[in-house]
C-alpha positions as CSV (number, residue, x, y, z in Angstrom):
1,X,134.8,61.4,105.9
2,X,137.1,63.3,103.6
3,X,134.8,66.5,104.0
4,X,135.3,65.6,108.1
5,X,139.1,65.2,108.0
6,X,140.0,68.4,105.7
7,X,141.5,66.5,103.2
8,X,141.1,69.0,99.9
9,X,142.3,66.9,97.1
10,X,140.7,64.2,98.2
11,X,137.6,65.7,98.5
12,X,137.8,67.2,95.4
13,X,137.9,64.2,93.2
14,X,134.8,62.5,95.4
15,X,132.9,65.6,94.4
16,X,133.0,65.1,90.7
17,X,131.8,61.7,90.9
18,X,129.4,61.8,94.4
19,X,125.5,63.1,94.7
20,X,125.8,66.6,96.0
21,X,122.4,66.7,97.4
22,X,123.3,63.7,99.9
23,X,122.5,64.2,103.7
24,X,123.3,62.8,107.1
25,X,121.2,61.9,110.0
26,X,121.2,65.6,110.7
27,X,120.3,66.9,106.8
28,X,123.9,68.1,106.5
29,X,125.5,68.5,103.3
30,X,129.8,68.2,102.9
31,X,130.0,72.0,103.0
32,X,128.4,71.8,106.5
33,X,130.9,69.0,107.5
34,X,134.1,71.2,105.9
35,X,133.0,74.4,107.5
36,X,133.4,72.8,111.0
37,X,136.3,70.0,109.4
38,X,138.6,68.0,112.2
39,X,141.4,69.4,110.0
40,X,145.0,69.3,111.2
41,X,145.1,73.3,109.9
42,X,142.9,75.7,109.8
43,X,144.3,76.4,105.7
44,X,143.2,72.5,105.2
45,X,139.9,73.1,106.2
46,X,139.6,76.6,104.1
47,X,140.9,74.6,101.3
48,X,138.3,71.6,101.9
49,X,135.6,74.2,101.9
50,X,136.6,76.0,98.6
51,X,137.3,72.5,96.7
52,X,133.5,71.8,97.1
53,X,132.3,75.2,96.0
54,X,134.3,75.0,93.2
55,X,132.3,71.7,92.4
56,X,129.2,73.8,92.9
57,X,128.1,72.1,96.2
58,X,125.2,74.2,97.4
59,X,126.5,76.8,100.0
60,X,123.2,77.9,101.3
61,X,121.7,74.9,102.2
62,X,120.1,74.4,106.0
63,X,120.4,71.2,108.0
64,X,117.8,69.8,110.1
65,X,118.2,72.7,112.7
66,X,118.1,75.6,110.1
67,X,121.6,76.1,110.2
68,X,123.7,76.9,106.9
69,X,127.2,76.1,106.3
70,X,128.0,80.1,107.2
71,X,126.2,79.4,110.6
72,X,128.7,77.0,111.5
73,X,131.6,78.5,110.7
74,X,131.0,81.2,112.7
75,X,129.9,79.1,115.6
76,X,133.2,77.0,115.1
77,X,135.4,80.6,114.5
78,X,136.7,79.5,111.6
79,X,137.8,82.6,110.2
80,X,139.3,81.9,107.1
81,X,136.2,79.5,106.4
82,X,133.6,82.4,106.9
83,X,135.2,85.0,104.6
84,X,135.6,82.3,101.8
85,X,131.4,81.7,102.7
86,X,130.9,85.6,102.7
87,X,132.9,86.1,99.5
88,X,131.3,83.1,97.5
89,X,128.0,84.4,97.8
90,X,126.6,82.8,101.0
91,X,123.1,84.0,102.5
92,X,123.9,86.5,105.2
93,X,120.0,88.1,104.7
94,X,117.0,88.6,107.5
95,X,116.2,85.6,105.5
96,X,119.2,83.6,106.6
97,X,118.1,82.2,110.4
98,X,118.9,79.0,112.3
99,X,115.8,77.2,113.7
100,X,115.8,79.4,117.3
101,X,115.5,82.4,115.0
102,X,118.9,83.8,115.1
103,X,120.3,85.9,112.0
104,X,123.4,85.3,111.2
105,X,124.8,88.9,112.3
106,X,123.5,88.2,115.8
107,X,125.6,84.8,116.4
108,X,128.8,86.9,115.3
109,X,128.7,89.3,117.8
110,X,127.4,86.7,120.8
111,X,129.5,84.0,120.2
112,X,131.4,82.9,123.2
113,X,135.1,83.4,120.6
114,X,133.2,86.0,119.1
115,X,135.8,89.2,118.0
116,X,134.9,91.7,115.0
117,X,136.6,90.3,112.0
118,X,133.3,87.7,111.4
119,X,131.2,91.3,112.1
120,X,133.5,92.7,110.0
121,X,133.1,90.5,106.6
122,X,129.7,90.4,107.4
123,X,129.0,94.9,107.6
124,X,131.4,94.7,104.2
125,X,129.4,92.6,102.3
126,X,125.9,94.6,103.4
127,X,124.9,92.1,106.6
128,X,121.5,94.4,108.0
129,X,123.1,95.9,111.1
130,X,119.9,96.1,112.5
131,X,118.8,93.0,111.9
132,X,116.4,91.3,114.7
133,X,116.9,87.9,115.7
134,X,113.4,86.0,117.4
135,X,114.4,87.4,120.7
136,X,113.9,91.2,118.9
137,X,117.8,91.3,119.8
138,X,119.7,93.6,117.5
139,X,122.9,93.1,116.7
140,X,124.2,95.4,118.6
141,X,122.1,94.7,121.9
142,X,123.8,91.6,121.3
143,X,127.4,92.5,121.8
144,X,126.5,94.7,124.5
145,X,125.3,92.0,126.2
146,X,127.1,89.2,125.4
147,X,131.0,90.5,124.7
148,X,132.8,90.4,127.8
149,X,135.7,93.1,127.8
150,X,135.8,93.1,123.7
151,X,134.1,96.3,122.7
152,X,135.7,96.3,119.1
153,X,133.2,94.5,117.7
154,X,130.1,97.3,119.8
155,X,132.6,100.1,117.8
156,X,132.7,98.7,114.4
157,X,128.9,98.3,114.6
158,X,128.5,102.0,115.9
159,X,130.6,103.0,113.2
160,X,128.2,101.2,110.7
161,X,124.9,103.0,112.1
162,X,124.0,100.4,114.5
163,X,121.0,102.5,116.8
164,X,122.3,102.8,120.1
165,X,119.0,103.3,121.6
166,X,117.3,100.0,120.0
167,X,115.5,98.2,121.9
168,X,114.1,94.6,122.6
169,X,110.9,93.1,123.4
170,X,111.8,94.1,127.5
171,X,112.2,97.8,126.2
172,X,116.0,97.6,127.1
173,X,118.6,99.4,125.0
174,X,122.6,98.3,124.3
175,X,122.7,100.8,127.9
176,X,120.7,98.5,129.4
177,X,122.4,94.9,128.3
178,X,126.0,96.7,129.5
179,X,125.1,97.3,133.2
180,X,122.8,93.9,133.6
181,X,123.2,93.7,137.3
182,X,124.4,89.9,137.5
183,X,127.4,90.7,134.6
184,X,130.6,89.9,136.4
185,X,132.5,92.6,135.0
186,X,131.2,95.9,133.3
187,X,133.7,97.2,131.1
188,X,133.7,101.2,131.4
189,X,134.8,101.1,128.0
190,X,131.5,99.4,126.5
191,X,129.5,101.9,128.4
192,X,131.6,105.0,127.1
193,X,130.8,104.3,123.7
194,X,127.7,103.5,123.9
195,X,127.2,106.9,125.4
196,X,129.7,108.6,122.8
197,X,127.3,107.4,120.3
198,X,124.1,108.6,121.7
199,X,122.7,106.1,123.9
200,X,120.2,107.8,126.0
201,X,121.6,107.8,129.5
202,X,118.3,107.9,131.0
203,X,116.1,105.4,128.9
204,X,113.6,103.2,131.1
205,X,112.9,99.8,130.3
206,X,109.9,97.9,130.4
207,X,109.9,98.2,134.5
208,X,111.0,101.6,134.2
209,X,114.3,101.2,135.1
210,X,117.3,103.4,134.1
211,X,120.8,102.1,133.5
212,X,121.8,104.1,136.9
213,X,119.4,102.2,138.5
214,X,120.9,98.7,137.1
215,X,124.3,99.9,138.1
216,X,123.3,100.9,141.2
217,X,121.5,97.2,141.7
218,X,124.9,95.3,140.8
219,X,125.7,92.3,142.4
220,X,129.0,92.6,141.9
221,X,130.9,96.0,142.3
222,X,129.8,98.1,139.9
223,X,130.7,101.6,142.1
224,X,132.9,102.4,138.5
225,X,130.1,102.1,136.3
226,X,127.7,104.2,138.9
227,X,130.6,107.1,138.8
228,X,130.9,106.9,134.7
229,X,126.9,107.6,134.6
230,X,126.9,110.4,137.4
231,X,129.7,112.1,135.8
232,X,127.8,111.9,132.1
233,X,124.5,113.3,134.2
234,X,122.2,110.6,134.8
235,X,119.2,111.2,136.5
236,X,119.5,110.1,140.2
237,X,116.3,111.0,140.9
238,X,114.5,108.8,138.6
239,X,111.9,106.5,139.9
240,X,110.8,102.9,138.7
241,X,107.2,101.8,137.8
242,X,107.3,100.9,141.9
243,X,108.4,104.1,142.8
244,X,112.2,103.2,143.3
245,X,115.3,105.5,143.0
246,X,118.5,104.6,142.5
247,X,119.1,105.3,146.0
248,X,116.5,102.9,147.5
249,X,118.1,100.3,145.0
250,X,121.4,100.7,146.4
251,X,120.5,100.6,150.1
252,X,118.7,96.8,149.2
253,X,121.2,95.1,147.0
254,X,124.3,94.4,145.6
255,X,127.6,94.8,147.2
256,X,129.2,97.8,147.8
257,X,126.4,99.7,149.4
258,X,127.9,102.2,151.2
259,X,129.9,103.4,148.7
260,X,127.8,103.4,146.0
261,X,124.6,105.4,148.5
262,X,127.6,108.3,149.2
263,X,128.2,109.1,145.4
264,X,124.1,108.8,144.9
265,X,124.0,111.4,147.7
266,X,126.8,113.3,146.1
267,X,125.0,113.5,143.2
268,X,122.0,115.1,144.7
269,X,119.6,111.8,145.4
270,X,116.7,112.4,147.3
271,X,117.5,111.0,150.4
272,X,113.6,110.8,152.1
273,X,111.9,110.1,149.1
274,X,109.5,106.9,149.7
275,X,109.0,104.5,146.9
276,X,105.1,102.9,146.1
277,X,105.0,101.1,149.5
278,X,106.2,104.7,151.3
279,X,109.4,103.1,152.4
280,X,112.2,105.7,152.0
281,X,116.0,104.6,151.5
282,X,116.7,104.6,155.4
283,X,113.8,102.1,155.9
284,X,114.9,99.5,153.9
285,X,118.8,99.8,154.8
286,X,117.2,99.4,158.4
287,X,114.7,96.3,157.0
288,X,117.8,94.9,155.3
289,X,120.1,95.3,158.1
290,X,122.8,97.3,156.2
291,X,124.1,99.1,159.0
292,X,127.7,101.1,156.6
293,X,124.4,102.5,154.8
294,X,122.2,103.2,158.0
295,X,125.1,105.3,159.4
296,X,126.1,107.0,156.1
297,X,122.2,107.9,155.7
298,X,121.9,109.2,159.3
299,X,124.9,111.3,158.9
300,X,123.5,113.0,155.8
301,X,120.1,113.6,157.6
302,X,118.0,110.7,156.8
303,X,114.6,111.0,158.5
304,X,114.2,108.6,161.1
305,X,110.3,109.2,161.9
306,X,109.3,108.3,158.1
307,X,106.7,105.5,158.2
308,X,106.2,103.2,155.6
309,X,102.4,103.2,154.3
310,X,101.8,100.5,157.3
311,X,102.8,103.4,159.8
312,X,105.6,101.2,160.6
313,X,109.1,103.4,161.9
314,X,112.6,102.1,160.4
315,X,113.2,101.9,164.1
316,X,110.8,99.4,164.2
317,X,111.5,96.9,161.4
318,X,115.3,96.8,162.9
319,X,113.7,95.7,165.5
320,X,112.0,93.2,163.9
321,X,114.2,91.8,162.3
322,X,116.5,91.3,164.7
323,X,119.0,94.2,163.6
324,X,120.7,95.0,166.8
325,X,123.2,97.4,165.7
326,X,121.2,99.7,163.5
327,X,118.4,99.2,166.4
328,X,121.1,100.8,168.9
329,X,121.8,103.7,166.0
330,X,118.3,104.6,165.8
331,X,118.0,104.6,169.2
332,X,120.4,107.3,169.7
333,X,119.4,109.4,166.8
334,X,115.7,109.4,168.5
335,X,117.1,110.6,171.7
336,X,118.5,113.8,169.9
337,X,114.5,114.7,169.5
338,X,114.1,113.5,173.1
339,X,112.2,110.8,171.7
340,X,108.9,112.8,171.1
341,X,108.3,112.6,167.5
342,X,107.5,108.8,167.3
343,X,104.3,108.9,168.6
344,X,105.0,104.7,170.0
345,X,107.0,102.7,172.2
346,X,108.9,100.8,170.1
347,X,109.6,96.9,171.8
348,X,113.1,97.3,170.7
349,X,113.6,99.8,174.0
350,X,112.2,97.3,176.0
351,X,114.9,96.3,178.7
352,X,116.8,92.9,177.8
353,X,115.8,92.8,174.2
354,X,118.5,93.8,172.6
355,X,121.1,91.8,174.7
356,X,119.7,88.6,173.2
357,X,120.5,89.7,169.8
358,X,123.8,90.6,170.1
């Protein structure tokens, strides 16, 4: 209780007299209990922590979930706590894992609090910067991935050697984690120096995507991050293992299509080239019924008699699926060739149809 409340003095008369190797229900020591302490100040708890050590109270011990005293305090932030753990000798070794496999480096740089002075103490006193934890993370994928807006923490690591093109079990580099389409907010920065410190800008992962291709898949707008790669010279005619560019990406997800498709195009993107299932950009904006990148594809030239592999017309699965507007588009387009080239009579041209759908 002592330990619990961050009561130093307190605590360090008990720990004369008391049996150091005692437990609780969850196999943790006193030092585990000070290192995350109630304490009215963050000093009191510091000073709990180094009144036990001084009473040689074993610092490295794990509790029933494989977690030292050192883990908590960095899952608690408890500064002060963690470089009095650091400097008294605790375990920060590939050795040193919680239960789930994660090294003590790793939970640094991921924790929700996390910022780089815990990194920091850790890199000083020889922490393995690359370091895998059970998920093949390195420490570095790690605060690519998990530090929101905070890239101190991604430079003190590139300063330290961290390899910018490590990568996990998926075959996705710190690149990669950075531009994960369903991230809220992509912060330029991160990607910058990542690149600065030689992340390859066109590594595939495990699927075979590139990080254009993720930034090009973004839920959220990620037009930023999809300028920063073009203008460092990403490949924007890569394909996946399926045969998609980062064009045919854009035109099916995400928000921000249109915008997004006219720097792809800027950049020199293929604009007819068909993916595994021989459906080219225009035929899934038409499938999809994105009708800003129907009309920007159109105006740049996009073929309009390109079949899919099922010799089915991007005029014809508007049609399908009920896409009125880009139906009416197409339409138009075709008449410029006096409608010769299709080869069919499309049921979208079929009188009354289209009134019902719009």
């Amino acid at each position: 209780m002592a330990a619990y409340k961050g009561h130093p003095q307190v605590v360090s008369i008990l720990a004369k007299v008391s049996n150091k190797s005692f437990r609780d229900q969850n196999g943790r020591s006193c030092l585990h209990v000070a290192a995350i302490a109630d304490a009215a100040t963050d000093a009191s708890r510091n000073d709990t922590v180094k009144a036990l050590l001084v009473e040689n109270m074993p610092i490295d011990v794990k509790d029933r979930f494989g977690e030292t005293p050192l883990h908590l305090a960095i899952q608690k932030d408890a500064r002060s706590v963690v470089e009095t753990l650091v400097l008294s000798g605790a375990d920060i070794s590939t050795d040193s894992r919680d239960r789930d496999g994660h090294s003590i480096l790793n939970m640094a740089v991921e924790g929700a609090s996390a910022t780089k002075n815990a990194a920091k103490l850790l890199l000083e006193a020889k922490a393995d910067v690359e370091t895998r934890d059970s998920r093949g993370l390195a420490p570095l994928i790690c605060a690519s991935h998990f530090l929101k807006g905070n890239p101190d923490t991604m430079e003190l690591l590139l300063n330290e050697g961290a390899d910018s093109n490590a990568k996990d079990r998926l075959q996705r580099n710190p690149l990669h984690y950075a531009i994960l389409p369903f991230k809220s907010q992509i912060p330029i920065m991160m990607v910058e120096l990542l690149l600065n410190g030689g992340a390859n800008i066109d590594a595939r992962d495990g699927l075979g995507r590139t990080p254009l291709h993720l930034a090009s898949e973004g839920w959220y707008p990620s037009s930023e991050t999809v300028e920063c790669l073009l203008k460092r010279g990403a490949n924007v005619k890569a394909k996946t293992e399926t045969g998609m560019t980062p064009l045919h990406v854009v035109v099916e997800t995400g928000l921000g299509r249109r915008y997004r498709a006219e720097l792809l195009l800027g950049a020199g993107a293929p604009i007819d080239v068909r993916n595994w299932n021989g459906e080219t950009p225009l035929w899934l904006a038409a499938k999809n019924g994105h009708q800003g990148v129907v009309r920007c594809l159109l105006h740049e030239g996009a073929d309009i008699f390109q079949a899919d592999n099922a010799w089915v017309l991007p005029l014809e699965v508007a049609e399908h699926q009920g896409h009125s507007g880009i139906v009416e588009m197409l339409l138009e387009k075709q008449t410029e060739f006096g409608g010769e080239k299709s080869g069919v009579i499309v049921l979208a041209s079929l009188p009354g149809l289209l009134d019902g759908n719009k």
